[in-house]
Every structure is written in structure tokens, then in C-alpha cells.
C-alpha positions as CSV (number, residue, x, y, z in Angstrom):
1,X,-4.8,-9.9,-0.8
2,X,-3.3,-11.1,2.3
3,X,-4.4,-10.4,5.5
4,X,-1.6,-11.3,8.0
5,X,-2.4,-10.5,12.2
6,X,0.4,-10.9,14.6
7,X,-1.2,-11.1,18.3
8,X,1.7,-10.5,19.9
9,X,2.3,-6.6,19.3
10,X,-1.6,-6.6,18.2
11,X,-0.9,-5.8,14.5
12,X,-2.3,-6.2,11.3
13,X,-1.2,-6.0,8.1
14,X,-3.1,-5.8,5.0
15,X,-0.4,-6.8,2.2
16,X,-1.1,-6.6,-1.9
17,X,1.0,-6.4,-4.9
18,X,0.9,-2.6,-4.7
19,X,1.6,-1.7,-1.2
20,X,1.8,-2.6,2.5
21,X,-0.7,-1.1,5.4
22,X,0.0,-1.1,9.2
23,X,-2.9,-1.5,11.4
24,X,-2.2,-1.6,15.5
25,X,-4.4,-2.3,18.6
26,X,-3.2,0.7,21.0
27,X,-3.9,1.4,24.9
28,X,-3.1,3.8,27.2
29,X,-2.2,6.1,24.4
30,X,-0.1,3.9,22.1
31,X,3.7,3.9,22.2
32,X,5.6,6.5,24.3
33,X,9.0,7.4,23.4
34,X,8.9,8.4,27.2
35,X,6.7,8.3,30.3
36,X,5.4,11.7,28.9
37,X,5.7,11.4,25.4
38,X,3.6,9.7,22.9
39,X,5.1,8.3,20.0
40,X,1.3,8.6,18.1
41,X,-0.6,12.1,19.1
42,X,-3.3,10.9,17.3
43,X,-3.9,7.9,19.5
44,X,-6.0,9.5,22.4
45,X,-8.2,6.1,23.0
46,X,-8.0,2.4,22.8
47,X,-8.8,1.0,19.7
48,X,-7.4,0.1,16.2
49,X,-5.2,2.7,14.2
50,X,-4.1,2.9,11.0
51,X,-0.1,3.3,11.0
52,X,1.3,5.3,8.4
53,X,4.3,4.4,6.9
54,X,5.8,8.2,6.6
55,X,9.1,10.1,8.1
56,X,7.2,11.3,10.6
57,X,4.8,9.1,12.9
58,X,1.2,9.3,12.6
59,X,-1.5,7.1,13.4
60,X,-5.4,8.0,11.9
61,X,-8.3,5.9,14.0
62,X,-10.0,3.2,11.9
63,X,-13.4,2.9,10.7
64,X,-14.9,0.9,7.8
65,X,-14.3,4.0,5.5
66,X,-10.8,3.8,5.7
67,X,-10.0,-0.1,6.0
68,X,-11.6,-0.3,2.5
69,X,-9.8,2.8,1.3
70,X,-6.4,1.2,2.8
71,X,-7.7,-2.5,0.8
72,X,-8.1,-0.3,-2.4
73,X,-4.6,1.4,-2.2
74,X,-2.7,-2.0,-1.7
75,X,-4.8,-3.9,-4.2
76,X,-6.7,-1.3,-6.8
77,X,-10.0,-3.5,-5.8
78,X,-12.8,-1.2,-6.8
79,X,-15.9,-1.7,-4.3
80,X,-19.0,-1.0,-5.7
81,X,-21.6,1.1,-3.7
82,X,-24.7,-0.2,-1.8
């Protein structure tokens, strides 16, 4: 697994043999497709999103429970419980 961050555009992506998973660092509300339109309605504070890679844009908030579900989809690593 491959873990590759661009700072610029505060992005992350988490890249296996399977699959490829967005991550992004989003303020003010993320992305606006205009002053009063956000691309992400999901995004209502700053933080880290997951990015899904669908027709239409959504964006879930990340916590540990879904990086390492979004590290078992692009890899099929099983993590075994604590």
C-alpha cells in the first residue's frame, strides 16, 4: 500500500492494487461550485473527508473506523480486533 499526500490541494490518497481512495483537508465548507453553493453538502466543518469517487459528489467525515475500512477496500488487508 501506498500512501501518497499532496500538500498543495491538502490531499491524500491511499492507493492499492484493488482500488484508489480520495481523502481532502476542507475549510470554510469545502469546494463551492459558487459563492452559495457547496460542491460537498456533507462538509459542514474543517477537517479531513473521505472523497468518494461516484457520479454524484459526496464527501463522508473521517474517523479511524473508516480510514481502516477505506485501507481494507483498496488492499483486502484484514485487521484483527483488539
Amino acid at each position: 500500500m501506498v500512501l501518497v499526500l499532496w500538500a498543495l490541494w491538502r490531499r491524500i490518497d491511499v492507493e492499492g492494487l484493488f482500488r484508489i481512495e480520495n481523502l481532502g483537508y476542507f475549510v470554510n465548507g469545502g469546494p463551492h461550485l459558487s459563492a452559495d453553493r457547496q460542491l460537498y453538502k456533507e462538509v459542514n466543518a474543517d477537517g479531513w473527508y473521505w472523497v468518494a469517487n461516484t457520479r454524484e459528489p459526496k464527501a463522508g467525515a473521517m474517523n479511524k473506523e473508516l480510514l481502516l475500512k477505506l485501507i481494507k477496500s483498496v488492499s483486502h488487508y484484514e485487521f484483527q480486533s483488539a
